[in-house]
VOPAGU-2260 file (C-alpha; in pm, 1 decimal, decimal comma):
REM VOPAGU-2260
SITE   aa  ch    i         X         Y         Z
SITE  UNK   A    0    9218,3   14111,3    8335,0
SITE  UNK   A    1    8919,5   13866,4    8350,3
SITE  UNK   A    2    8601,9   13890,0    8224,9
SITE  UNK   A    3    8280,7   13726,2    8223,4
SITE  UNK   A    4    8060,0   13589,8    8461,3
SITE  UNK   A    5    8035,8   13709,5    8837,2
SITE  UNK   A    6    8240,2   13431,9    9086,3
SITE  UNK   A    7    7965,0   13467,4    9331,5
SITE  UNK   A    8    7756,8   13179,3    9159,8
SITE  UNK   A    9    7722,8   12957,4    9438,7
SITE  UNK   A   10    7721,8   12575,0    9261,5
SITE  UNK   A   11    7845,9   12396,2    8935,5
SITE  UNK   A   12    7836,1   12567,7    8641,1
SITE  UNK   A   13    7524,0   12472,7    8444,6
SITE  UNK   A   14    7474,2   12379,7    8092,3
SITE  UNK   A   15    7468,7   12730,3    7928,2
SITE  UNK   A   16    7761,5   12751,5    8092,2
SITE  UNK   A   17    7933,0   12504,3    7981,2
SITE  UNK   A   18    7854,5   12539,1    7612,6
SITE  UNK   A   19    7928,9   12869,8    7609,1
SITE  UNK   A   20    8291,6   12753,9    7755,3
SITE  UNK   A   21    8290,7   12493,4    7481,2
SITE  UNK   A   22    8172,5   12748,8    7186,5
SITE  UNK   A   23    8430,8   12977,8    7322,0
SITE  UNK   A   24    8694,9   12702,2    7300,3
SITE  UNK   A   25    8631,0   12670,1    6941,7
SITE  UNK   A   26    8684,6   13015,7    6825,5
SITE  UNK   A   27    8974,5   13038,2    7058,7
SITE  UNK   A   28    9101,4   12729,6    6845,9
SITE  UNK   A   29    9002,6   12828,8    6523,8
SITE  UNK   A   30    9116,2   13190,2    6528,4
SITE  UNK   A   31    9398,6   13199,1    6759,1
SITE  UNK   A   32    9568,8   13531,5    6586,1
SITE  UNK   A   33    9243,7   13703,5    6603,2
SITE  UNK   A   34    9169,9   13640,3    6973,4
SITE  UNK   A   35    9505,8   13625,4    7095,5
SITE  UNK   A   36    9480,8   14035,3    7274,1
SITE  UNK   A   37    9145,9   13930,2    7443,0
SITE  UNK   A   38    9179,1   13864,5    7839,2
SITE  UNK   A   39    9099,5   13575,5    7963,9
SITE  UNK   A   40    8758,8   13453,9    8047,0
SITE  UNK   A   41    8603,0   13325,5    8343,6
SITE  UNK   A   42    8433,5   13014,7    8271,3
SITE  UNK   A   43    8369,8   12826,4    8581,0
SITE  UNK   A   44    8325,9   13013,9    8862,8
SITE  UNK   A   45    8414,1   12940,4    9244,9
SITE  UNK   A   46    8190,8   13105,8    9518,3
SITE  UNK   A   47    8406,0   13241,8    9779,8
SITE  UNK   A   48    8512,9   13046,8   10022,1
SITE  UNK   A   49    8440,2   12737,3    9821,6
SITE  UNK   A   50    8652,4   12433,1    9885,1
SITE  UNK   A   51    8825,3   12156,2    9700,0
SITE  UNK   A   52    8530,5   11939,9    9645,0
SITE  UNK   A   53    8321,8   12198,7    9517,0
SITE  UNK   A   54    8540,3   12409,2    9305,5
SITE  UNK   A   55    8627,2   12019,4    9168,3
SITE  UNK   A   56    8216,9   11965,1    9099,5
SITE  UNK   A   57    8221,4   12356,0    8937,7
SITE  UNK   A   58    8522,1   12284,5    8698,1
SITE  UNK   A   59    8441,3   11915,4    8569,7
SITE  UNK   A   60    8098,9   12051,7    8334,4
SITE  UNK   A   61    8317,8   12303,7    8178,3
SITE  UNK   A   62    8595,7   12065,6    8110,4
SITE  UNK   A   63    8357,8   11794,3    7968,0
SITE  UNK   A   64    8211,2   12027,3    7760,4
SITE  UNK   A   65    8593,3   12153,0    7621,3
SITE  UNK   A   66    8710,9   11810,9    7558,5
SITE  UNK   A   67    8389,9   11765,8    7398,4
SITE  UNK   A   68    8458,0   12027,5    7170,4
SITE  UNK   A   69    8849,7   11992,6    7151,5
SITE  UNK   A   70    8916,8   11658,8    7169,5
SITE  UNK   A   71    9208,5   11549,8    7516,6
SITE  UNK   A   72    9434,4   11813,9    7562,3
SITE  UNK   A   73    9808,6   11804,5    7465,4
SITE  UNK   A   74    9892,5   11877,5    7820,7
SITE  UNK   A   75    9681,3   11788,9    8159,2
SITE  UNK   A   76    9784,9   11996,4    8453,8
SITE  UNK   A   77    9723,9   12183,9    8754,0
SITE  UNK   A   78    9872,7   12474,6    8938,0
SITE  UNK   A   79    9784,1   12599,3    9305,4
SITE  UNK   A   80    9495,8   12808,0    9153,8
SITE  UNK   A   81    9298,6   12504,8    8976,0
SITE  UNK   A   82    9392,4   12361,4    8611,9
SITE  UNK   A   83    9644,7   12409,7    8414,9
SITE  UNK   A   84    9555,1   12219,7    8047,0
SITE  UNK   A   85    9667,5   12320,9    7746,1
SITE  UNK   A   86    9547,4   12226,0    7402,9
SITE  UNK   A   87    9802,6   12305,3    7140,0
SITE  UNK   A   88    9763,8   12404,7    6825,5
SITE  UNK   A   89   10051,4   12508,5    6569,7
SITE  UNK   A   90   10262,3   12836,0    6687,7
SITE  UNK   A   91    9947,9   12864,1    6970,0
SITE  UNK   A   92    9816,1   12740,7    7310,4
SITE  UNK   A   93    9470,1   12834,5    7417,4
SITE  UNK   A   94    9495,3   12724,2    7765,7
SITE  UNK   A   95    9276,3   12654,3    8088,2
SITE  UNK   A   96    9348,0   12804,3    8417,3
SITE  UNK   A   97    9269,1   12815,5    8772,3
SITE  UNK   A   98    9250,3   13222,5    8897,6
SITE  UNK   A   99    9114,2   13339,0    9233,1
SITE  UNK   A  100    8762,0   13384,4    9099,0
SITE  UNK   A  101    8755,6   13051,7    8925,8
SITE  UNK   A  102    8891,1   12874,6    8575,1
SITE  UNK   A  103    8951,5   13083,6    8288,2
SITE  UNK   A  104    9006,7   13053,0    7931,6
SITE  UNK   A  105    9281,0   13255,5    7693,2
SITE  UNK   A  106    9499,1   13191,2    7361,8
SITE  UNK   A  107    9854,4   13247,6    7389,9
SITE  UNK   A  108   10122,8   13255,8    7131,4
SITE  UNK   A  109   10336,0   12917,1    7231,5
SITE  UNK   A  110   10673,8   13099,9    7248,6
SITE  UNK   A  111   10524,1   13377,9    7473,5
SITE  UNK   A  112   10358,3   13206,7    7704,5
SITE  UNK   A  113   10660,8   12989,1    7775,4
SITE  UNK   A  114   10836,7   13273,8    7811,7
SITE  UNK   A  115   10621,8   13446,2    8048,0
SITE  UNK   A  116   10624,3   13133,8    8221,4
SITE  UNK   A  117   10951,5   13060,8    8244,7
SITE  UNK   A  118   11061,2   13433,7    8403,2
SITE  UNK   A  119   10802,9   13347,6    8679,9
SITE  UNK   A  120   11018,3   13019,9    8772,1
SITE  UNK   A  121   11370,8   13121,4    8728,6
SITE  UNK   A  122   11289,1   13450,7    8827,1
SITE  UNK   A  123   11482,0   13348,9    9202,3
SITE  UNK   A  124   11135,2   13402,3    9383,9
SITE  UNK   A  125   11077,4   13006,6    9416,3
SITE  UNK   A  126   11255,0   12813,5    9691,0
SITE  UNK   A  127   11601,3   13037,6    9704,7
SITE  UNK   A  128   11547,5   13169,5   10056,7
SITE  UNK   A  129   11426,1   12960,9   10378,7
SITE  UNK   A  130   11368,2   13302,5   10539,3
SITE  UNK   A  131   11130,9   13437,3   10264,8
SITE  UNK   A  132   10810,1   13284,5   10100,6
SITE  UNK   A  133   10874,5   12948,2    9950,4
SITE  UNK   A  134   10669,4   13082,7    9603,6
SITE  UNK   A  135   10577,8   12706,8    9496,4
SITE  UNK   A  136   10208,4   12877,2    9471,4
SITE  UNK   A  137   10368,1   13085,2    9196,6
SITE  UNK   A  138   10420,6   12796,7    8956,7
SITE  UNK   A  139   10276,8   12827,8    8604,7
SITE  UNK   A  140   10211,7   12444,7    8706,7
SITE  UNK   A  141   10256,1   12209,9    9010,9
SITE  UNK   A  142   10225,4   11929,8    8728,6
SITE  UNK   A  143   10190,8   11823,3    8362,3
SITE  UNK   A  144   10091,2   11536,0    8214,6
SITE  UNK   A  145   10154,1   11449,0    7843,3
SITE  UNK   A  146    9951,8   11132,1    7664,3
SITE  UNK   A  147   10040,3   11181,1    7332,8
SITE  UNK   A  148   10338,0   11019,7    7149,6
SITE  UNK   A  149   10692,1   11069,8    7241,6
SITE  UNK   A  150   10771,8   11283,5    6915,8
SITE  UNK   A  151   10435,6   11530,2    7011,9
SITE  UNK   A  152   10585,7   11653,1    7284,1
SITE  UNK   A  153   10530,3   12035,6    7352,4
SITE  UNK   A  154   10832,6   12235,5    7321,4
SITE  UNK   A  155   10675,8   12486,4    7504,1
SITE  UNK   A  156   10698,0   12368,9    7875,6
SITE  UNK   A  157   10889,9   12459,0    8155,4
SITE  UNK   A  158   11043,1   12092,1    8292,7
SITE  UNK   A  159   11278,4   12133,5    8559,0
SITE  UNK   A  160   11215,7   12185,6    8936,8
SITE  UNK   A  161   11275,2   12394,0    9240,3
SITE  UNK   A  162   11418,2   12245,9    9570,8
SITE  UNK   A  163   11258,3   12377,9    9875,4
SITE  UNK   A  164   11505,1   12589,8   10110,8
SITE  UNK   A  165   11336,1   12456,6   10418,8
SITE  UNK   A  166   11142,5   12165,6   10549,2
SITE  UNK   A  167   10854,5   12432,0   10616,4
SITE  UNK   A  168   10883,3   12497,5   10220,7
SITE  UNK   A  169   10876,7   12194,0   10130,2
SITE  UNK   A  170   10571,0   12073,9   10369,0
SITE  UNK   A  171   10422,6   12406,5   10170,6
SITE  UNK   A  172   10538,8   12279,2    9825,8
SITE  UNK   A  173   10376,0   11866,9    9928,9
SITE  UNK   A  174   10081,9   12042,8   10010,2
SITE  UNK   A  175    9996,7   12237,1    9720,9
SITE  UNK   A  176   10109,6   11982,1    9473,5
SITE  UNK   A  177    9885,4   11709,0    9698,0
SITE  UNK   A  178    9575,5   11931,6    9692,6
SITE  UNK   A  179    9606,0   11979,6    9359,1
SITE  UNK   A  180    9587,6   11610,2    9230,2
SITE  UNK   A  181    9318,5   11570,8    9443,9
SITE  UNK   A  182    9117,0   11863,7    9310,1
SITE  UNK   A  183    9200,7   11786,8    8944,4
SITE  UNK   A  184    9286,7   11421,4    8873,4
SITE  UNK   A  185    8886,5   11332,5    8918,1
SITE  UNK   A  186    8809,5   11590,5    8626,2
SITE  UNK   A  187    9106,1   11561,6    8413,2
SITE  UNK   A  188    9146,0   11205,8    8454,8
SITE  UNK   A  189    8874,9   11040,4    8618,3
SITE  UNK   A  190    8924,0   10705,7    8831,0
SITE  UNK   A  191    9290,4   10678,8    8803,5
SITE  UNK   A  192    9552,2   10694,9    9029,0
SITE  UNK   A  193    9904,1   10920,1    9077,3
SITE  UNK   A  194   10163,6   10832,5    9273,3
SITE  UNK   A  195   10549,2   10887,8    9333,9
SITE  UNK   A  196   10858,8   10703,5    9526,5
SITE  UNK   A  197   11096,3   10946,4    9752,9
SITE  UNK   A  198   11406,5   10845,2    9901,7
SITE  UNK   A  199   11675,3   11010,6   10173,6
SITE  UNK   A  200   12026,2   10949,7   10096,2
SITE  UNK   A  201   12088,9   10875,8   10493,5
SITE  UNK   A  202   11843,1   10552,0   10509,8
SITE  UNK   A  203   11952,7   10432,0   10129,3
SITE  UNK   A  204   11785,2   10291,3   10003,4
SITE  UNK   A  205   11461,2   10252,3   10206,7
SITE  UNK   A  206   11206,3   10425,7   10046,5
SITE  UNK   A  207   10849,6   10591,9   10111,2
SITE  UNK   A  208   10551,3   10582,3    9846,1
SITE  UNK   A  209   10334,6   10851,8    9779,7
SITE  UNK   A  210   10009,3   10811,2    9628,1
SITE  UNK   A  211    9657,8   10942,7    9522,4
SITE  UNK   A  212    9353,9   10636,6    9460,9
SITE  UNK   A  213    8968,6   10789,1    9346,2
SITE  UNK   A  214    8852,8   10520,9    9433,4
SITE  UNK   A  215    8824,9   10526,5    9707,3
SITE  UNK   A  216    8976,4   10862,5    9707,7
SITE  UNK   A  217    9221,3   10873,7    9945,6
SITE  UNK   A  218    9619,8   11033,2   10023,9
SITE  UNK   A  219    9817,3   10698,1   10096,9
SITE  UNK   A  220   10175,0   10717,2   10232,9
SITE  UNK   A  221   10367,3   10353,1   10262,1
SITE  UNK   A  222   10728,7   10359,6   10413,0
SITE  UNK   A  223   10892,8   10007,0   10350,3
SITE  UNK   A  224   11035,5    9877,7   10687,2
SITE  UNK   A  225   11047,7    9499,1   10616,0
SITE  UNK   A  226   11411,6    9415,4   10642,8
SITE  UNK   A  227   11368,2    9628,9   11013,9
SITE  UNK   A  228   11389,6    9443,0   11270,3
SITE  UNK   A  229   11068,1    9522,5   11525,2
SITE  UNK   A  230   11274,1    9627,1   11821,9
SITE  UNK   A  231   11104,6    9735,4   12160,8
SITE  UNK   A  232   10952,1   10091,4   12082,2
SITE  UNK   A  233   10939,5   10079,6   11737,3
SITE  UNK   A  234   10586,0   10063,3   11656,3
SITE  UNK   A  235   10550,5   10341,3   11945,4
SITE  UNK   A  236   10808,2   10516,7   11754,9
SITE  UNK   A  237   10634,0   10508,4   11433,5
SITE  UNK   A  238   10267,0   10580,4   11553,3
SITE  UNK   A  239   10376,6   10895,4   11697,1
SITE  UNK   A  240   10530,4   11016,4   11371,6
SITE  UNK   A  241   10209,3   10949,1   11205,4
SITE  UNK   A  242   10166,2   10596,8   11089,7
SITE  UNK   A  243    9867,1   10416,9   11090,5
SITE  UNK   A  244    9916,5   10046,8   11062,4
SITE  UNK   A  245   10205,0    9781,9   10952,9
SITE  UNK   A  246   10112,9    9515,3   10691,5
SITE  UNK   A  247   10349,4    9295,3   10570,5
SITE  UNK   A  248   10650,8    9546,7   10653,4
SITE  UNK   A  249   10503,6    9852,7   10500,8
SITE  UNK   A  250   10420,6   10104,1   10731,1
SITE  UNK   A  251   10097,5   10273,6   10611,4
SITE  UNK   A  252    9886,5   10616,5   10672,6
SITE  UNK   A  253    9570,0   10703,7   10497,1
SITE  UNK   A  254    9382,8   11050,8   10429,9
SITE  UNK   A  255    9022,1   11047,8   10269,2
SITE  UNK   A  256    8919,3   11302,3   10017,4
SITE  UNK   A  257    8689,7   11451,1   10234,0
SITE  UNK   A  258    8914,3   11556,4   10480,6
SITE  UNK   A  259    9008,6   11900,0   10426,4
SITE  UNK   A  260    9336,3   11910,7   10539,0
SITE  UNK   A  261    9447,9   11548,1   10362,8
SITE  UNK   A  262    9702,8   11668,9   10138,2
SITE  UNK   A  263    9862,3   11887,0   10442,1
SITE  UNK   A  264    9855,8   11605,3   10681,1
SITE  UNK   A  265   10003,6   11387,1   10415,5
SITE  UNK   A  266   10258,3   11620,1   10374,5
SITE  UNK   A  267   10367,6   11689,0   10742,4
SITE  UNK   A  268   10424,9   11295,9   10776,3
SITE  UNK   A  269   10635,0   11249,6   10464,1
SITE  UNK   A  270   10889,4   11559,6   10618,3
SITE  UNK   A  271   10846,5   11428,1   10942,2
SITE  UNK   A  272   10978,6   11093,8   10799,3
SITE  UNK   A  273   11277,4   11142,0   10658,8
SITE  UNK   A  274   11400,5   11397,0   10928,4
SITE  UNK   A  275   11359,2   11131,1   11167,5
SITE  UNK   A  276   11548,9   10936,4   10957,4
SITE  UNK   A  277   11865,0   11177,3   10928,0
SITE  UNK   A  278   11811,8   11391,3   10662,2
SITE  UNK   A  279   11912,7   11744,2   10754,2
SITE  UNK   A  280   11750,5   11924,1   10422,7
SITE  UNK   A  281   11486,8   11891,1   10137,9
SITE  UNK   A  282   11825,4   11863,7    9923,5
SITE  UNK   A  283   11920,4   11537,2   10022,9
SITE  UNK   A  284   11614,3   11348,0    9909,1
SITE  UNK   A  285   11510,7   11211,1    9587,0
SITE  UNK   A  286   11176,8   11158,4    9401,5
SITE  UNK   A  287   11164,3   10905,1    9110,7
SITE  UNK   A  288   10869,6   10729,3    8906,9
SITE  UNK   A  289   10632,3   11017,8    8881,1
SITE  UNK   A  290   10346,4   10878,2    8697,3
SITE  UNK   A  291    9992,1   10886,1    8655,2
SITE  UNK   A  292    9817,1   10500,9    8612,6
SITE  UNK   A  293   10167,2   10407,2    8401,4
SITE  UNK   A  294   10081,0   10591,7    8129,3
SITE  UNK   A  295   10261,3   10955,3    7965,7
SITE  UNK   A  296   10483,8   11168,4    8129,1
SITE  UNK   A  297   10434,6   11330,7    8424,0
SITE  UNK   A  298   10679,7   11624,8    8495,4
SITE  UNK   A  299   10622,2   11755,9    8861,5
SITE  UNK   A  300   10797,1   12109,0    8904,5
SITE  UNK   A  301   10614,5   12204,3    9234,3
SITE  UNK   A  302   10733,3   11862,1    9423,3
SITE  UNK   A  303   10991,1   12071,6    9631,4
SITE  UNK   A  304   11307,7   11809,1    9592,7
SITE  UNK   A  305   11560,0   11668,3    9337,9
SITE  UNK   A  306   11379,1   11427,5    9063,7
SITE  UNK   A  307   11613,5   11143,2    8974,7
């Protein structure tokens, strides 16, 4: 159950709003064992209907205000829903998440909230069936970031991944995990950049890089062609899949932030890709160097494919 303020606000949360998320916070923090039964809270609200950009501009007050109060959390993250960030504290977690009405804020024992979440991912209802729904907008978290040092990391934290059954999952599972950096980076960690490298074990060991810039923010896609030889059709070849320009051998496709459907488009070219390429299923390719601006550890459940 949530409570608090109606979702139908139509714009950013304003500064009551935000302090109240912030004074919240703190007793959250403070008294974890007395506030631990209490449901979660809506702090920011989304209007219906409201899309990336503005449920981005409706979250970042409220976050300010918590880090203000809290200091960086021990985990940045996001899930299909919104955030995911997590600020521990001892045996406890008090944690903010995206819902359907907006971002909420709860205290969880550590050792139950893991468990909770890790039923919902090895519970067999993400990725096992091509035939069913691919359940990567189940994930606790798409992605988790930890800055802290190597012997502070969480216990509590669900690090392995799913691989999608089908290339329609794993367009699904791109997607969501896409959108997501896009909606959250900016607030969580604003003006850097996220990016990963995939490869197909049938065009080893060519490889495509995947990417998110703020500034200017833009999806960016690069597939490395330069010991290809330019044979007759093969820029015809590659503009149909989706490629924008070549520069220096890299193959390159752009998708602003204000394009709606960025992260999907983004997606549809990576799959298109590396079937064109051979690959017969999501299983066969590899991501490696997951990392936000070279700095922490990024863990990416929701990316949909092995993680070398």
């Amino acid at each position: 159950m949530v409570i608090g303020t109606s979702p139908s606000l139509p714009g950013p949360a304003d500064t009551g709003a935000a302090a109240h998320a912030a004074a919240r916070a703190r007793s959250l923090y403070d008294r974890p064992d007395a506030c631990s039964d209490a449901p979660a809270e809506l702090v920011a609200p989304y209007a219906p209907g409201l899309g990336r950009a503005g449920r981005r501009e409706a979250l970042r007050p409220v976050y300010e205000a918590l880090v203000a109060e809290l200091g960086e959390p021990t985990l940045y993250g996001g899930s299909a829903a919104g955030p995911s960030a997590r600020w521990h504290t001892g045996a406890h977690v008090v944690l903010l998440a995206g819902g359907p009405q907006g971002a909420t804020l709860s205290v969880h024992t550590a050792s139950d909230l893991h468990g909770r979440e890790y039923s919902t991912v090895e519970s067999g209802s993400v990725g096992w069936r091509a035939e069913g729904p691919h359940g990567f907008d189940a994930l606790p978290y798409l992605w988790l970031l930890h800055r802290g040092p190597e012997r502070g990391w969480p216990a509590f934290r669900w690090d392995g991944h799913h691989t999608a059954a089908s290339w329609e999952h794993l367009e699904s599972s791109l997607e969501l995990l896409l959108d997501s950096w896009m909606e959250q980076l900016p607030v969580q960690a604003p003006g850097e950049w996220a990016s990963f490298v995939v490869g197909c074990a049938r065009d080893w060991p060519r490889h495509l890089r995947v990417g998110y810039s703020q500034d200017p923010g833009r999806l960016s896609l690069m597939v490395d062609h330069r010991t290809t030889a330019g044979g007759p059709g093969l820029e015809e070849t590659m503009r149909e899949r989706g490629w924008q320009v070549c520069d220096g051998g890299w193959w390159r496709a752009e998708f602003p932030d204000e394009d709606p459907s960025a992260a999907r488009s983004a997606a549809r070219l990576l799959v298109a890709d590396v079937r064109a390429r051979g690959s017969v299923c999501p299983d066969e390719l590899v991501a490696w160097e997951p990392t936000v601006n070279d700095r922490g550890h990024l863990w990416l459940p929701g990316i949909g494919m092995p993680v070398g």
